[in-house]
C-alpha positions as CSV (number, residue, x, y, z in Angstrom):
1,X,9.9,70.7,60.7
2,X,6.7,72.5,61.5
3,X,4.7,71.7,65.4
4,X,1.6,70.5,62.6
5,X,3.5,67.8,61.0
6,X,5.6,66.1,63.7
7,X,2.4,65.6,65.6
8,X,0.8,64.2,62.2
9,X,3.8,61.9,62.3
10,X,3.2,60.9,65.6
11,X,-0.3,60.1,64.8
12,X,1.0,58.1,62.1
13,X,3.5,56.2,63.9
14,X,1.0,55.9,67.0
15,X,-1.6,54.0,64.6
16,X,1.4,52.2,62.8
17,X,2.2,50.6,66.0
18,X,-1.6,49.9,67.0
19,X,-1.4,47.6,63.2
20,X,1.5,45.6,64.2
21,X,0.3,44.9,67.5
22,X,-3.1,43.7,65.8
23,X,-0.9,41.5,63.6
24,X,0.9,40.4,65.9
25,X,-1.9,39.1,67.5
26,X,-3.6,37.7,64.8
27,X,-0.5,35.8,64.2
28,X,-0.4,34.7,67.7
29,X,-4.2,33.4,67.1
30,X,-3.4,31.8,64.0
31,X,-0.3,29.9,65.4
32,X,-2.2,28.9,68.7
33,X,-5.1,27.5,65.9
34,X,-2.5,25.7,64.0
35,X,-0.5,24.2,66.7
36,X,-3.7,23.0,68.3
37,X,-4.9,20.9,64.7
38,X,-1.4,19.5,64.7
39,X,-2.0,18.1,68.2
40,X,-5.4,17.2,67.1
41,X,-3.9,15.3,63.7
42,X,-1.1,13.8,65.6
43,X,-3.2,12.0,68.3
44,X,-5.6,10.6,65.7
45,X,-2.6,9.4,63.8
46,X,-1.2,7.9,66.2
47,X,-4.5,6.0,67.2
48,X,-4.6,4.8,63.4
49,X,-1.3,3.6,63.2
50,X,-2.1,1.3,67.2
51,X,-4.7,-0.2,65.4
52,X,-3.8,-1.4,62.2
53,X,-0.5,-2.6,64.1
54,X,-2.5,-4.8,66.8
55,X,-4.9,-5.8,63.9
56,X,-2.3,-6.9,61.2
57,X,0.0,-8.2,64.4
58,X,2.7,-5.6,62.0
59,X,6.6,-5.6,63.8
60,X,8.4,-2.6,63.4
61,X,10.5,-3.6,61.1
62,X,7.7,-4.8,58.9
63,X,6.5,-0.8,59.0
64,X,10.2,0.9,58.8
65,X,11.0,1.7,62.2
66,X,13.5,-1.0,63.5
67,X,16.1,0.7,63.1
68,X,14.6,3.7,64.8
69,X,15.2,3.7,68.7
70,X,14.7,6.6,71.1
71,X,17.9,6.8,72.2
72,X,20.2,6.3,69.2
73,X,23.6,5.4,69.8
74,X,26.8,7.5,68.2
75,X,27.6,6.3,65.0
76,X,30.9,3.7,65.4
77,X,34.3,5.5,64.6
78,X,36.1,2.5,64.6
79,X,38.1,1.9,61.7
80,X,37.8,-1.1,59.3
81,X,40.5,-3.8,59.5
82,X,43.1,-3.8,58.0
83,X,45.2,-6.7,59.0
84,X,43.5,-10.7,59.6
85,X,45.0,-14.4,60.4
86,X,42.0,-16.2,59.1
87,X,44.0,-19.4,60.6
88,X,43.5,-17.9,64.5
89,X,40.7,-15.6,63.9
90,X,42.9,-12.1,64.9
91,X,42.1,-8.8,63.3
92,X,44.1,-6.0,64.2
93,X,42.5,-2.4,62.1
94,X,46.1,-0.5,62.4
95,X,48.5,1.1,60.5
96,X,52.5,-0.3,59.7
97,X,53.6,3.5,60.1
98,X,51.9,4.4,63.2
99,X,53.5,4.6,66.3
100,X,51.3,2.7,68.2
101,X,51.9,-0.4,70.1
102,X,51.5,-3.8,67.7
103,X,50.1,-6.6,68.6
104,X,52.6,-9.6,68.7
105,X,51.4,-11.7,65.9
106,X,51.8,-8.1,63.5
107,X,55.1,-7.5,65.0
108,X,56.0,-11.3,64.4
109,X,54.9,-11.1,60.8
110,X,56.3,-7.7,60.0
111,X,59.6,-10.0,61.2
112,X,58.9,-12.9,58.9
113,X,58.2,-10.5,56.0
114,X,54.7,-11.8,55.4
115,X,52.3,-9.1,56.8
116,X,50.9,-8.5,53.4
117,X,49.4,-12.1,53.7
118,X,47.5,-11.0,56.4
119,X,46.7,-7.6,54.8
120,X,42.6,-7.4,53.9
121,X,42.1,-6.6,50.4
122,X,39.0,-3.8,50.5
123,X,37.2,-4.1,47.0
124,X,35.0,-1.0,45.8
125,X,31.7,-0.8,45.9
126,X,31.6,0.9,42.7
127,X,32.6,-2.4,40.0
């Protein structure tokens, strides 16, 4: 490669570099312009949305958000029940075959040979 054209390319890459830069900070403009009308939007939303709630006296579940909450819980991973004595009001949401310990009134009517009256029958949703 001849002296001429690698300092060509060098000018080239030289005013290459001086575009992105100037892109980049147009971008950078552009973004701080953007973020600042979202702020802007936001807090006059938010004003809006104050009024017409003192105004109309509106609940939050009357606008969507009661079952919003700023610190949501974890979802439950208990499981359904399985097993109830409508008579004494006991649930138990276990399985026959695990090997965990049973409560007494399971073990009593896995003796009696009438769990499956206590068993709860789960219907589909889809009928």
């Amino acid at each position: 490669m001849s002296f001429q054209r690698t300092i060509r390319l060098g000018h080239k890459i030289k005013s290459m570099n001086t575009e992105i830069r100037e892109l980049d900070r147009q971008i950078a403009e552009l973004q701080a312009r953007r973020d600042k009308l979202v702020k802007e939007n936001k807090s006059q939303a938010i004003e809006t949305a104050r009024k017409l709630v003192q105004e109309f006296a509106l609940t939050p579940s009357q606008v969507g958000l009661s079952s919003m909450s700023r610190n949501p819980l974890p979802s439950s991973t208990k499981r359904p029940t399985t097993f109830y004595d409508p008579n004494r009001g006991l649930s138990w949401d276990g399985s026959l075959t695990s090997r965990g310990r049973k409560p007494a009134w399971i073990v009593q009517a896995i003796n009696d040979k009438t769990i499956e009256l206590f068993r709860v029958q789960v219907q589909s949703a889809q009928q």
